[in-house]
C-alpha positions in Angstrom: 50.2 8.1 -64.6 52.4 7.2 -61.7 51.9 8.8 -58.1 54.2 7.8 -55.7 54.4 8.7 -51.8 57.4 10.9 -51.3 58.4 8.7 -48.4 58.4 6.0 -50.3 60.1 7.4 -53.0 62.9 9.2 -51.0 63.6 5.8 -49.4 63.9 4.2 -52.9 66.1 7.2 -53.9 68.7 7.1 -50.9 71.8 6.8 -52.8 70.8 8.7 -55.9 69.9 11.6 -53.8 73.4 11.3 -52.4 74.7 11.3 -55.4 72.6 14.1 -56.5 74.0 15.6 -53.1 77.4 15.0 -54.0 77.5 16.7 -57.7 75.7 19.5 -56.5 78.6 20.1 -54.0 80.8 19.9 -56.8 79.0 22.2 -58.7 78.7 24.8 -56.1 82.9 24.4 -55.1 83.2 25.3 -59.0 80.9 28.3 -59.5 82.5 29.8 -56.0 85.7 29.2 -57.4 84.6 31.0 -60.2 82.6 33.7 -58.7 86.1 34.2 -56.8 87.7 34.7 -59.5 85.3 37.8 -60.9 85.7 39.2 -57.5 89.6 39.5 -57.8 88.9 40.8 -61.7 86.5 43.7 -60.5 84.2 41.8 -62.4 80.7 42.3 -59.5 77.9 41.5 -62.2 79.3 38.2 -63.1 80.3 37.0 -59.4 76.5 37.4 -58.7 75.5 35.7 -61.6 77.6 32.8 -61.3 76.7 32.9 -57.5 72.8 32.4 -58.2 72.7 30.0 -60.9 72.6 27.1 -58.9 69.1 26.6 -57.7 68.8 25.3 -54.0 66.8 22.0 -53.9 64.1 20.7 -51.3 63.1 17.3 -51.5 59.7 18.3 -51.1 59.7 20.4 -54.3 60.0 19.6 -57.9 61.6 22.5 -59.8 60.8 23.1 -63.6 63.2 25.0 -65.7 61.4 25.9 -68.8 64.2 26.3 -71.2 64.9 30.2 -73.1 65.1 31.0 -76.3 68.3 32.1 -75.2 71.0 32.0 -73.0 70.0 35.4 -70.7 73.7 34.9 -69.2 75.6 35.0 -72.7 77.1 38.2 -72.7 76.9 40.8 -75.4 79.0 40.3 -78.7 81.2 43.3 -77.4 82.0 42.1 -74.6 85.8 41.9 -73.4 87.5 39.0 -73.7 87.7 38.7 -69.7 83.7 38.4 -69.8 84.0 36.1 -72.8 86.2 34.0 -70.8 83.9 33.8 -67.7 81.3 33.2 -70.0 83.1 30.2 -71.1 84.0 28.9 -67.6 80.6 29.0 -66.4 79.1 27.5 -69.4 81.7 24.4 -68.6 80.9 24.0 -65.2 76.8 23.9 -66.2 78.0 21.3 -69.0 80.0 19.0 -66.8 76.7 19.0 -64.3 74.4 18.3 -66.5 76.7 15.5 -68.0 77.2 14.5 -64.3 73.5 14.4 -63.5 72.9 12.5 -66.8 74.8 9.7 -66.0 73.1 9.3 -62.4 69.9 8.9 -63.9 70.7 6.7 -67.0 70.5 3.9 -65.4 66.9 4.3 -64.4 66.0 4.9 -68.0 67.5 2.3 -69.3 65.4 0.3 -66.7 62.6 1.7 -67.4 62.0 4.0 -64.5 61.5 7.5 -65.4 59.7 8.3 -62.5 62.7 7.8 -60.1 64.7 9.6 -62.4 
């Protein structure tokens, strides 16, 4: 096992936590966008949903996302198509993050450095 000093490790991390900066501020420009949108469509549910998805981060705190056994955001098979759509949208923007945020830490893997990753 590792242990690292943050300070030492946010010094180390300077232009991957910009980078980390920089898609999260994509992210959230795309869910607003989004949320937005299911404002103008009456749609109040899905605007907060897509509003609160994004998890603030604090570079003192390390978040853990324990993954569902489902998607609790998926909407119901009779949903309308409008819902179906957002569903859709949303499910792109998480995609292109995590593709996003996959590619910063490659690198780090590849180099053997999972800790900073």
């Amino acid at each position: 096992m590792i242990l690292a000093s943050p300070a030492i490790a946010r010094a180390a991390d300077q232009p991957l936590a910009a980078m980390r900066a920089e898609a999260d501020t994509n992210l959230q420009a795309s869910l607003e966008k989004l949320a937005t949108r299911c404002d103008e469509l009456k749609l109040p549910r899905q605007a907060a949903q897509t509003r609160g998805w994004h998890v603030a981060r604090r570079p003192d705190q390390q978040v853990l996302f324990l993954p569902a056994s489902r998607d609790p955001l998926k909407p119901v098979a009779n949903a309308s198509q409008v819902i179906g759509f957002w569903y859709e949208q949303l499910s792109r923007h998480r995609q292109q993050h995590a593709r996003e945020l996959f590619k910063l830490v490659k690198p780090l893997l590849d180099s053997n450095r999972p800790g900073q990753a």
